[in-house]
N, C-alpha and C positions, 0 to 999 in steps of 0.2 A: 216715378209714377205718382200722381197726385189720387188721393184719396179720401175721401171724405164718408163717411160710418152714417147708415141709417139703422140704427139699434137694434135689434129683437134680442129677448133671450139668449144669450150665447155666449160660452166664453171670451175673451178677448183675446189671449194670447193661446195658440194651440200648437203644443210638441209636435216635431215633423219626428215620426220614427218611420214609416212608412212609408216610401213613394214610385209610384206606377208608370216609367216610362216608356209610353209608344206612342213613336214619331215616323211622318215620312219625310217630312223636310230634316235630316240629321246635323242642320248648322248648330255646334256648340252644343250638343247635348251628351258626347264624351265628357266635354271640360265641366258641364253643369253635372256630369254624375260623379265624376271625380270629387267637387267640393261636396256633394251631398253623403259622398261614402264617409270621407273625412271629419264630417260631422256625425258619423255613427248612425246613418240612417238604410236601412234596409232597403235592397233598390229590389223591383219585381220588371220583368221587362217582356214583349214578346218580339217575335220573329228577328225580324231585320233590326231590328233596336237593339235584341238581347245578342246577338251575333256579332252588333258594333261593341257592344258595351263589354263584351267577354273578351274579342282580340284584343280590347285595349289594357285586357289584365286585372278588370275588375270583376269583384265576386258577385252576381248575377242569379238572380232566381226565378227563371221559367215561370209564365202564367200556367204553363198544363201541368207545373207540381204544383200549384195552390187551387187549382180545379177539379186536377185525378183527371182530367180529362186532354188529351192530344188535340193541338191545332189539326182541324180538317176541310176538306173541301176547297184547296188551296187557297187555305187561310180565311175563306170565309166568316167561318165559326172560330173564334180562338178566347173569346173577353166574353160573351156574350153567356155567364155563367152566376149563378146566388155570390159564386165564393169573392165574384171581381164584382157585380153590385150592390150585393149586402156590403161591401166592407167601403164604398163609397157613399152608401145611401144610408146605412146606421145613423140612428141618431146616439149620440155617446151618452148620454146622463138618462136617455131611456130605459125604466129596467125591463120592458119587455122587450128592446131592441137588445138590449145588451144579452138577454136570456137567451135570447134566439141565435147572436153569434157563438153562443159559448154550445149549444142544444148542437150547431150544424160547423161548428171546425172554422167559422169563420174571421179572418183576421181583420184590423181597420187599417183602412188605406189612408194617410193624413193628406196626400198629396201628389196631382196628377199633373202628369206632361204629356198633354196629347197634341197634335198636329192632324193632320185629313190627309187623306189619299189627294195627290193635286187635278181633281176635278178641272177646274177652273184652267189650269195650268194645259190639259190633254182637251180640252175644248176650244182653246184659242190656237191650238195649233195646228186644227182641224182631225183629230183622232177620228178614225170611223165607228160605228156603234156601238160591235161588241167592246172594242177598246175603253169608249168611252163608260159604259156601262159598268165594266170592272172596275172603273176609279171613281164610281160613287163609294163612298164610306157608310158602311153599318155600325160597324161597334166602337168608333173612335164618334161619331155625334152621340150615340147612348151615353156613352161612358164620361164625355164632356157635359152633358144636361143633367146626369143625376149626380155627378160633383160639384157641379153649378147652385143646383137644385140646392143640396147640403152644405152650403158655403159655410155656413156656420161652424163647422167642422174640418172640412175638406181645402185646399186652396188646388186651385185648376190654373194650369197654365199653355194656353193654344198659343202663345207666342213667342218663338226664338227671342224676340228683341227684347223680352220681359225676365228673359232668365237673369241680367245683371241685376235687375231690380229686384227677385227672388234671392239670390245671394247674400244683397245687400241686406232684408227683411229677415232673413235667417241667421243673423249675427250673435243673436245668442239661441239659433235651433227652433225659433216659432216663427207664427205666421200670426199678424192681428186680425180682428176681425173683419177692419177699415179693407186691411190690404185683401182680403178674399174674396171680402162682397165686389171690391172693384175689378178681380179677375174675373168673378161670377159672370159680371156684367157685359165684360170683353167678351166671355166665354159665348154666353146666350145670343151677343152678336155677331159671333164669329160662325155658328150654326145656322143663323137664319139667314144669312149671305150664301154658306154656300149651299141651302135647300134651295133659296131662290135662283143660285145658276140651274141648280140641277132641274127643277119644272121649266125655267125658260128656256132651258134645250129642247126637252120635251117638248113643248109647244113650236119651238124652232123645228125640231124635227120632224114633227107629226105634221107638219102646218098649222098650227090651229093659231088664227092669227091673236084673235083675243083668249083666252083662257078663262073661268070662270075666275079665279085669283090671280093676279098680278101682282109679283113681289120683284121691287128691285134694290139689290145691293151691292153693295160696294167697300173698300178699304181705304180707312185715311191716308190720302198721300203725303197730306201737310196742312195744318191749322194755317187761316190764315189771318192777320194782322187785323181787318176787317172784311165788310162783304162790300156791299156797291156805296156804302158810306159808311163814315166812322163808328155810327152809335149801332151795326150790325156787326153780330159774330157769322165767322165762315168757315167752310175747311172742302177744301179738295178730295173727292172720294175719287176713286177709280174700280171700274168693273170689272175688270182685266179682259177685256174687248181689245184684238191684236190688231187693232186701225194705227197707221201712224198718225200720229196727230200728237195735239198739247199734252193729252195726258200719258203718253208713250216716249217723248221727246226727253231727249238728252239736255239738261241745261249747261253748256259751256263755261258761259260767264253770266256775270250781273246777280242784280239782287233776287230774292226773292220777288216773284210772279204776284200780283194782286192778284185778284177775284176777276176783277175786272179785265184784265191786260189774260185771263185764262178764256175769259169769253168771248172776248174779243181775235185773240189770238186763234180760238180753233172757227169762227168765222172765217177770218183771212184764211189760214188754211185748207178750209174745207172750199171756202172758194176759186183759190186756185187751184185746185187737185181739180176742177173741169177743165185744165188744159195740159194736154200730154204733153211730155218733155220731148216728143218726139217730133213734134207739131213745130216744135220751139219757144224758148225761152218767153216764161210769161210772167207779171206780177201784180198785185193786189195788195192795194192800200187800204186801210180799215179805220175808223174811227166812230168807237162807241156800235160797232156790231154791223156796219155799216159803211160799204166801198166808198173811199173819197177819188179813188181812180182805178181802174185794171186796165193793161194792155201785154199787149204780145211783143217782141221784138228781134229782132236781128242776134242782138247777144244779151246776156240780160243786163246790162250798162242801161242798154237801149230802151229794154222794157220798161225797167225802173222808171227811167227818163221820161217815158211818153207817160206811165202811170201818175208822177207826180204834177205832169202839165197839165190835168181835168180838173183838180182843184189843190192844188200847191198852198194854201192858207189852209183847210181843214185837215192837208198831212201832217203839220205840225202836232207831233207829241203822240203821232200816229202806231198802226202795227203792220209790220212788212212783210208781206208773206210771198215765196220765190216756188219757184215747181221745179227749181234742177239748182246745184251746190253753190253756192256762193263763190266767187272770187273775189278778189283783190280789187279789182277794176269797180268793180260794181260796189264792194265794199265803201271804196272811198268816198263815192258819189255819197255815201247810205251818211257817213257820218257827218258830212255836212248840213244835214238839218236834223234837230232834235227828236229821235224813234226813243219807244218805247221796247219794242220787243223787235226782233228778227226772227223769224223760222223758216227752216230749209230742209231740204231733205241731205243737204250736210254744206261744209264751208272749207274752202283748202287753208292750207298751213297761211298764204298771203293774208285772207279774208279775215282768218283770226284774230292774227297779230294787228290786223288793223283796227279790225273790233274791239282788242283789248286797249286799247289808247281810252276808249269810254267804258270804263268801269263799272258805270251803272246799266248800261245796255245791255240787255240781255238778248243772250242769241242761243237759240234752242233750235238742236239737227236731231231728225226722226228718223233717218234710213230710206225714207220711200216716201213718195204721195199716198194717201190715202183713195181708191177707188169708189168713185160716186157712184159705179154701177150696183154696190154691196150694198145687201140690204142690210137694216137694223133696226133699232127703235128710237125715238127720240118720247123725251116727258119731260111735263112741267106742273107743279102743284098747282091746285086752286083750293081754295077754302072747302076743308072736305072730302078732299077726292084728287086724283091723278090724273092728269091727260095722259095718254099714253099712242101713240102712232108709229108708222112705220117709216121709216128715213125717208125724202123724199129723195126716191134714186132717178127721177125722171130727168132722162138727157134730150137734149132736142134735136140729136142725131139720129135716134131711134123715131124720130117723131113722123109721120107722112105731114105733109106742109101742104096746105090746099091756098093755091091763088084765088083769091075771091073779088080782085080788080081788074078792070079790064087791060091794064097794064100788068104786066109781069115783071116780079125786080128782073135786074139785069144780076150775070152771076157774082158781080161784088157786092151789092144790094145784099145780094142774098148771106153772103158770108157776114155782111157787117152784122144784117139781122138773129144771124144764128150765136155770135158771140155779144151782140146787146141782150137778148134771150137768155143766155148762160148766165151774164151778169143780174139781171131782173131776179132770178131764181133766188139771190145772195141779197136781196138789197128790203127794208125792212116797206111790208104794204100801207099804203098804197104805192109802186115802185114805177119809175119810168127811166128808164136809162136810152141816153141816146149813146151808137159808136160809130166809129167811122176807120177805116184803114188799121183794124185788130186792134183799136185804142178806145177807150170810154170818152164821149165829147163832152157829158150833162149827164149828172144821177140825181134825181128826185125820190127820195124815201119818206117812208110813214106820215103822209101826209092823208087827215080824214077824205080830202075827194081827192081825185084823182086829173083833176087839170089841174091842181094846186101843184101838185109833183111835178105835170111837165111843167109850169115855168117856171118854175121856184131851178128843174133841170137845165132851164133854157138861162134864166137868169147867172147861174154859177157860172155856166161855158161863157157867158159874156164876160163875167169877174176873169175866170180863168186866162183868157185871153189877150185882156187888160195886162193883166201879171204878168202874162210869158212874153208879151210884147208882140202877139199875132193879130194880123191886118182884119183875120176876122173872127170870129166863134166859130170853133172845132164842128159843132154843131150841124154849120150848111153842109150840106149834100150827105149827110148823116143818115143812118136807118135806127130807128127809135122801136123799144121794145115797151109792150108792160106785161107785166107778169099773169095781169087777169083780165077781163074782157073790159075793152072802152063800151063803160054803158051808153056816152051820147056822145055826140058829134065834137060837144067842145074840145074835148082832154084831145082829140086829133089836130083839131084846127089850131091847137096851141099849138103842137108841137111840129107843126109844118109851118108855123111863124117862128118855129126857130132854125127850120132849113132842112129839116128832115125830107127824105126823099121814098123811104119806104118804113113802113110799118111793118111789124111782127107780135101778135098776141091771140090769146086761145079762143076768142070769139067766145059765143053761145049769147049775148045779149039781145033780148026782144027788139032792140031797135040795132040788131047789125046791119040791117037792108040801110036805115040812115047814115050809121056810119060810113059802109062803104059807099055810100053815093056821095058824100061829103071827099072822100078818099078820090073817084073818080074824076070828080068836078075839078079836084084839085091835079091830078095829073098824078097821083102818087100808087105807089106797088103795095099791097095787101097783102098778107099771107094769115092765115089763123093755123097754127099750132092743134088745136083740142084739149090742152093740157095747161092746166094753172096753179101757179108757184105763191100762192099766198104765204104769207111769212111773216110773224105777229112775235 
C-alpha cells in the first residue's frame, strides 16, 4: 500500500496493544488475529467474530465485558457504548482525555478491523425490505469514522485485502502515521459508498426519482494504465449493480481491459442484449462507442458474418459483442481479423482454445445478457455538477407504431424498421442507421445535422459493398431508422436516394405534414414511434 503523510501533530510510530475486531466479511481474519495475538496484542471482539475467534482457540474478550453491558435487541446495540468510543476517539497526550479514561474505566483501542453488514451485497440480490433494512449497519460506520476521525492514534482497517499490508506495517508492533492517515482515508471512503447505496435504495424504493442529494459510489476494480489517452489517469469503479455486463464479466484471457475497450465493450453489450437469444443468434460490432454493423443470424457464424459486411474496414481493431455462447465455429471466423475485446454470455471449451492462439484478445463471459427492460441510472460529470438520469429502458416493442403514409410498410418493412430502431437507440446522435433482412446496411452516427448521417450512412453501404464484392449497396430496398424526429424533408430525401423503402422515427417536428408529404410523393411507408433515443 503506497502511502504518503500529511503531517499534523502526532506521533509517528504508535504501539498496537489493543485491537477491536468486528467483521462480517470473516475472509482472513482468524489468520490476521492469530499474528496479532502472537505479537502480544489484546484482541476485544463481538458476536460472530468473537465466536469465530474463540473456536479457533484464541483468547478473546467480549465487547459486553468492557461495556458491563449485554449485546441486545438482536445485536442491534452491542459497540454503541463511551467504553468502545472513548477508547477509539481519546486523544493520547491529552490530559483531559486521558483524565477522563482513567475517572470512567476506560481502555485505548490502538486498532480496528471493522467490515459492514453486506448491504450492497442483500440489495443486488433483490432482498425484500425488512431484509434489506436489517443489513444497514449502525455501529460498525460509527466505529469506523471515529477511528478514522483519530487516525492520529488509532489505525482502522475495512479491508480484508489490507490485512497483509497491516502485518507487514506491524513488524516491529506499530503502525506509522503515513500508514493510518491512508486507512483513515480508505476508511471515510469506504462509509460514504455504502451510505450512498443505502439512500439510493431508498429513493429506489420509495420511487422518488430525483432525491434532494445524489451520491454515487463505487469500488476500485482496477487502476488503469491510462484513461481515453495517455497523459489521463483512470481506474474502474464498480457499484455492485447485478447487470451482466463489463463490469460483472469474467475475464478469461488477454491483457488487461483499457478505459477505452471498457466503454466501448458495455456499448456493444448493452446493445446487443436488445436481441433475445431466443429470437436468434445476434451480433454487434463497435468501434469507439459506436456499431460499425449489427445483425441477426441463422447460427451465430452467420451473424458475425452479416455484422462484419456493413462496414468490414471500421471492424478492424474493433469490440464483438454475441447474445448467446460462443462457439468454435464462429470463434475462428472472429480470429481472422484483428478484435480487441469479445464478450458473451459464455464461450464452449472449442471457442476458448481458439481464442487462446491470440493471447492478447480478450474475451470476457458474463453468465446472461443484461435486460434493457431494467431500470437504472446512468451519469456523466460536467464542470460542477452531475448529470444523472434514468437508463433509457425504452423498447420499440412496447411502442404503439402509428402509420402516418398513405402507404403502409409491408410486414417485413416493418420488422427491418423495428430492428434499424433498436440499433438507432445504440448509435451516437445525430443517428441514422439503415437495415434490411435482420442486418444493418448504413450507420451514420454523431453527425451535427442529420442528412449528414444519412449519407455519410448511405455512402459507407456503397464502400461496404465495394468490399464484399456485392452488385449493389445493402441499402436498396432497406427500412431506415433515426433515432429523433427528421426536422425537414432533406435528411428523408437522402436517405431514399439510397434505397430506402420505409422510414421509422419519433416524429413531433413542426414540419412532419412536409416530411411526410415528401415520404408520400416518394411512394415510401412512415411510421412515428413517439419516442426518442438521443444519445450524446
Amino acid at each position: 500500500m503506497a502511502v504518503v503523510s500529511k503531517k499534523i501533530p502526532a506521533p509517528d510510530r504508535v504501539a498496537i496493544r489493543t485491537a477491536l475486531l468486528s467483521v462480517s466479511d470473516k475472509t482472513g481474519v482468524v489468520e490476521l488475529a492469530k499474528a496479532l495475538a502472537d505479537k502480544g496484542v489484546r484482541l476485544l471482539s463481538t458476536g460472530g467474530t468473537h465466536k469465530a475467534l474463540s473456536d479457533a482457540g484464541l483468547a478473546v474478550t467480549d465487547v459486553s465485558e468492557v461495556t458491563g453491558f449485554p449485546e441486545i435487541m438482536d445485536g442491534r446495540v452491542k459497540t454503541l457504548h463511551p467504553s468502545v468510543h472513548g477508547g477509539l476517539l481519546a486523544i493520547r497526550d491529552d490530559a483531559e482525555h486521558v483524565e477522563a479514561m482513567k475517572a470512567h474505566g476506560i481502555g485505548a483501542i490502538d486498532l480496528a478491523v471493522i467490515n459492514l453488514y453486506p448491504f450492497e451485497e442483500v440489495r443486488a440480490k433483490g432482498g425484500d425490505y425488512p431484509t434489506t433494512v436489517e443489513n444497514i449497519d449502525i455501529g460498525g460506520p460509527a466505529m469506523i469514522r471515529a477511528s478514522a476521525k483519530n487516525h492520529a492514534y488509532v489505525a482502522i482497517v475495512t479491508d480484508p485485502s489490507d490485512y497483509p499490508a497491516l502485518l507487514e506495517e506491524l513488524a516491529d508492533g506499530s503502525t506509522s502515521y503515513a500508514f493510518r492517515q491512508s486507512l483513515a482515508a480508505k476508511a471515510y471512503a469506504r462509509t460514504a459508498a455504502y451510505d450512498a447505496a443505502i439512500s439510493n435504495w431508498f429513493a429506489e424504493a420509495l420511487d422518488i426519482a430525483m432525491p434532494r442529494h445524489r451520491v454515487l459510489g463505487g469500488v476500485l476494480k482496477e487502476e488503469m494504465r491510462y484513461g481515453e489517452n495517455p497523459h489521463q489517469k483512470a481506474g474502474f469503479y464498480v457499484t455492485g449493480e447485478n447487470r451482466p455486463g463489463v463490469a460483472t464479466a469474467t475475464l478469461l484471457q488477454g491483457k488487461q481491459l483499457s478505459y477505452n475497450n471498457i466503454n466501448d465493450t458495455d456499448a456493444a453489450f448493452e446493445l446487443v442484449a436488445e436481441f433475445l437469444p431466443e429470437n436468434g443468434p445476434a451480433c454487434a460490432i463497435i468501434k469507439h462507442a459506436n456499431p460499425c454493423g449489427v445483425a441477426t443470424g441463422k447460427t451465430l457464424k452467420d451473424a458475425y458474418a452479416r455484422a462484419l459486411a456493413c462496414d468490414p474496414v471500421s471492424a478492424f481493431g474493433g469490440i464483438i459483442a454475441l447474445n448467446s455462447t460462443l462457439d468454435g465455429e464462429t470463434a475462428e471466423e472472429i480470429v481472422k481479423l484483428f478484435t480487441e475485446v469479445i464478450i458473451a454470455p459464455d464461450a464452449d471449451e472449442k471457442a476458448r482454445a481458439i481464442i487462446a492462439s491470440k493471447p492478447n484478445l480478450r474475451l470476457l463471459v458474463t453468465g446472461a445478457l443484461p435486460d434493457p427492460r431494467i431500470p437504472g441510472l446512468s451519469a456523466k460529470t460536467v464542470s460542477g455538477g452531475l448529470l444523472v438520469q434514468s437508463r433509457d429502458n425504452g423498447m420499440v416493442e412496447d411502442l404503439e407504431l402509428k402509420v402516418v403514409t398513405k402507404r403502409a410498410p409491408t410486414a417485413q418493412e416493418l420488422v427491418d424498421m423495428k430492428f434499424a430502431f433498436k440499433v438507432a437507440k445504440h448509435v451516437k446522435s445525430n443517428a441514422v442507421v439503415y437495415a434490411k433482412d435482420g442486418q444493418t446496411a448504413g450507420i451514420g452516427a454523431g453527425q451535427m445535422s442529420r442528412v449528414d448521417s444519412a449519407r455519410i450512412a448511405g455512402l459507407k453501404a456503397e464502400e461496404a459493398a465495394k468490399a464484399m464484392g456485392l452488385a449493389e449497396p445493402l441499402t436498396r430496398g432497406s427500412a431506415v431508422a433515426s433515432e429523433a424526429f427528421l426536422p425537414f424533408a432533406d435528411g428523408l430525401l437522402s436517405a431514399i436516394a439510397a434505397g430506402a423503402t420505409a422510414v421509422i422515427q419519433p416524429g413531433g417536428s413542426m414540419r412532419d405534414a412536409e416530411v411526410i408529404a415528401a415520404a408520400d410523393e416518394a411512394g415510401v411507408a412512415m411510421v412515428f414511434t413517439g419516442m426518442r433515443h438521443f444519445r450524446h
